[in-house]
N, C-alpha and C positions, 0 to 999 in steps of 0.2 A: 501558408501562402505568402502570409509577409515577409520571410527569410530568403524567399523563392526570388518575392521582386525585387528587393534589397539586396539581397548577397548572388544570389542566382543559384545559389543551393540550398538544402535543407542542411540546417545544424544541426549535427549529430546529436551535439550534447545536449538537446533541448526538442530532440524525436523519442518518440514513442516505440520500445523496442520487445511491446508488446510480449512480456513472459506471466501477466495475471498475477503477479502479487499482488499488485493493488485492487485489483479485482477480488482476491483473497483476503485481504484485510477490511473492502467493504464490506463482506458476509460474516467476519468472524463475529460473534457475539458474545465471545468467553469469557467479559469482565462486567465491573459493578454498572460501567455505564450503556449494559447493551449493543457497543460500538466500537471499534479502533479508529483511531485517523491511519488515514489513506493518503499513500503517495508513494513515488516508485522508490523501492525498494533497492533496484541496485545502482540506482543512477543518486539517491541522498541517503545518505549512512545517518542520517534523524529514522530513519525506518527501518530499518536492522534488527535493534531488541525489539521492537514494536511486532514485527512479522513472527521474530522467532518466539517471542509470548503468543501470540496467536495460535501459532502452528501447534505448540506445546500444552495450551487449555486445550486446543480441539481433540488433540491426541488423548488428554488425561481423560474428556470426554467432561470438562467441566460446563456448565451451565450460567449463563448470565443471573446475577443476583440484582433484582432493579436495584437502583438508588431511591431510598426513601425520597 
């Protein structure tokens, strides 16, 4: 809404282009900590190895180990 009043458009690079990665890496749980950080995936390349470690425990069919 603030882009909307301000610019009079939505910014692309800073919309939501809804493909559920990140929705996908809220649920992953396949590491020591239970959890992945979350964030879109094709729009910041900090989440890239992060998704594809995800994708690839879930595949192996690994299992979170808690953190003592």
């Amino acid at each position: 809404m603030k882009d909307i009043k301000e610019h009079g458009r939505i910014i692309d690079a800073k919309a939501c282009i809804a493909v559920s990665s990140c929705t996908a890496l809220m649920r992953a749980k396949g590491n020591e900590y239970g959890q992945y950080p979350s964030g879109c995936v094709p729009k910041d390349k900090f989440y890239g190895p992060i998704y594809r470690e995800a994708i690839n425990n879930f595949k192996a069919g690994n299992t979170p180990k808690k953190k003592q």
